[in-house]
C-alpha positions, 0 to 999 in steps of 0.5 A, spaced: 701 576 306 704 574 312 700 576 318 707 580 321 707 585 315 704 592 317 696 593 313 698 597 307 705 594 307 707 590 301 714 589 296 720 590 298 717 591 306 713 585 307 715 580 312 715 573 311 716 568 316 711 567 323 717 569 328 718 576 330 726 579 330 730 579 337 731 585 339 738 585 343 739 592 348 746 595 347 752 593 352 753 598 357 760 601 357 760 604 365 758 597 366 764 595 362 769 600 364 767 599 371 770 592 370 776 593 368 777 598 373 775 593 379 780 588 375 786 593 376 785 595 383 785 586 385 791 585 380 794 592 385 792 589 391 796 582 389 801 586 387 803 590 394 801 583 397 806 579 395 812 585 395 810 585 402 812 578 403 817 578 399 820 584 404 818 580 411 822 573 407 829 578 405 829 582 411 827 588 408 827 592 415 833 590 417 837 593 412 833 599 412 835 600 419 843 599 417 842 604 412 838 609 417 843 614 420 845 615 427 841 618 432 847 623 436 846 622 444 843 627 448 847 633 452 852 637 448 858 632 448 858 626 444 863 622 448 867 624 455 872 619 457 874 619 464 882 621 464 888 617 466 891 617 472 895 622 474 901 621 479 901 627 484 907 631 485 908 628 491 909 621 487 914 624 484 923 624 484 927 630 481 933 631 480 935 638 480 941 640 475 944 647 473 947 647 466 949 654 466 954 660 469 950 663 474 951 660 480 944 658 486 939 655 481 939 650 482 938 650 490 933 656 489 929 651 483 929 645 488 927 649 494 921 652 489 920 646 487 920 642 494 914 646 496 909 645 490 909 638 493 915 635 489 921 629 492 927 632 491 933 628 489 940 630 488 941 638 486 948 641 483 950 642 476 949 639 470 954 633 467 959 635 462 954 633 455 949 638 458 953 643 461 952 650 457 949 647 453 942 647 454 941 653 450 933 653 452 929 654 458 931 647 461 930 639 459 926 635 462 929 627 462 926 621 464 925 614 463 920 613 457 915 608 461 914 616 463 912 620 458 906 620 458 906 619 465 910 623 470 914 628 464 907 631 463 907 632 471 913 635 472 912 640 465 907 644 468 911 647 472 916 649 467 912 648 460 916 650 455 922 646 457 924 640 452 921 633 454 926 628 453 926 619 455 933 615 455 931 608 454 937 606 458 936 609 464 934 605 470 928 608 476 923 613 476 926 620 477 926 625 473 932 631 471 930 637 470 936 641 467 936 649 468 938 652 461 941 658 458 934 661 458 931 659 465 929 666 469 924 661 473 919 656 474 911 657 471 907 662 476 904 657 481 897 659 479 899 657 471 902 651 474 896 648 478 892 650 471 896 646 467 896 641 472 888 640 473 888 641 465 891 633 465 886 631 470 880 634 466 876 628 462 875 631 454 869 632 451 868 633 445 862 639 443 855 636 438 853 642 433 849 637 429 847 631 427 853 629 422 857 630 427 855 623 431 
C-alpha cells in the first residue's frame, strides 16, 4: 500500500504512485470578460484615431464649411444698392406738342412745366404722324440713351403716358406729345412722390434665414 491511500482505504480506491495530483484552480471568467472589453475599447480608440487623420489629410472641415448654410446679414434688409443717378429736372429739355383739337395745351403744359423745374424747348402742335392720333394721354419721346435715364424723369409727371426712343433721333431733349385723353399733368405733390421714389435705394426685407 502506498503511503498516499487513506487508512482503511484499498481496492478500487488505492493510490499508487508517491506524487500528489496537481490541483489547477478555476479560470475566472470576470477576469476573461474584462479582457475582451479592454481589447474593444483600444481597437475603438485606434479606430477614431485614424478617422480623424484621415479627416484633417482630406480636408473634411472645409467641405463641412461648403456645405453649411449662410448666415442672413444683420437688419431687416438683405441687401441696399445705392440708387442710380437721376438727372434733375432742370438737366432736362422738352419739347412740348399738341396732337389734338383743343387749342392752348400745349402753352399751358409748357407754362406747368416751366415752373416744376424742366427747360423748355419748342411748344406747338404736334407733326402730321401724330396729329390726332394719340388716343391716350400723351407720348413721351426720347433717344434710347434715355430710357432709363431721362424718360423715367419726365413720366413722373405724367405717369401714364406711353414711353417710346427712336434710335435715329440726334440731342438729349424729350417730346411730350398731348393726347386725346390728356386733362392735365400729375398733381405736384404725386409728382415729387414719383420723383423721390427713383432716387430711393431698394431693400429688400429678411423674413428668414432661407431668405438669404
Amino acid at each position: 500500500m502506498s503511503m498516499l491511500t487513506p487508512p482503511g482505504m484499498g481496492g478500487k480506491y488505492r493510490i499508487t504512485g508517491d506524487k500528489f495530483p496537481r490541483m489547477r484552480p478555476r479560470r475566472r471568467r470576470g477576469r476573461l470578460v474584462f479582457g475582451l472589453m479592454a481589447v474593444v475599447a483600444v481597437l475603438a480608440l485606434i479606430g477614431w484615431g485614424t478617422w480623424q487623420l484621415i479627416d484633417v489629410f482630406t480636408g473634411g472641415n472645409k467641405a463641412s464649411a461648403a456645405n453649411a448654410e449662410p448666415d442672413c446679414p444683420t437688419g431687416t434688409a438683405a441687401s441696399a444698392s445705392p440708387a442710380a443717378a437721376v438727372p434733375r429736372p432742370a438737366s432736362i429739355t422738352v419739347n412740348i406738342y399738341n396732337a389734338t383739337t383743343r387749342t392752348g395745351l400745349a402753352k399751358s403744359t409748357a407754362d406747368e412745366l416751366k415752373k416744376r423745374g424742366f427747360k423748355i424747348g419748342e411748344v406747338g402742335n404736334a407733326p402730321s404722324q401724330f396729329d390726332q392720333k394719340i388716343k391716350g394721354t400723351g407720348v413721351l419721346l426720347g433717344p434710347v440713351s434715355a430710357r432709363n435715364s431721362t424718360l423715367p424723369v419726365l413720366a413722373t409727371q405724367l405717369g401714364d403716358a406711353e414711353r417710346r426712343t427712336d434710335t435715329g433721333r440726334k440731342g438729349t431733349a424729350l417730346d411730350l406729345i398731348i393726347g386725346t385723353a390728356f386733362r392735365g399733368l400729375a398733381t405736384p405733390a404725386d409728382a415729387e412722390k414719383a420723383l423721390a421714389a427713383l432716387t430711393t435705394p431698394k431693400t429688400a426685407p429678411v423674413t428668414s434665414k432661407n431668405d438669404c
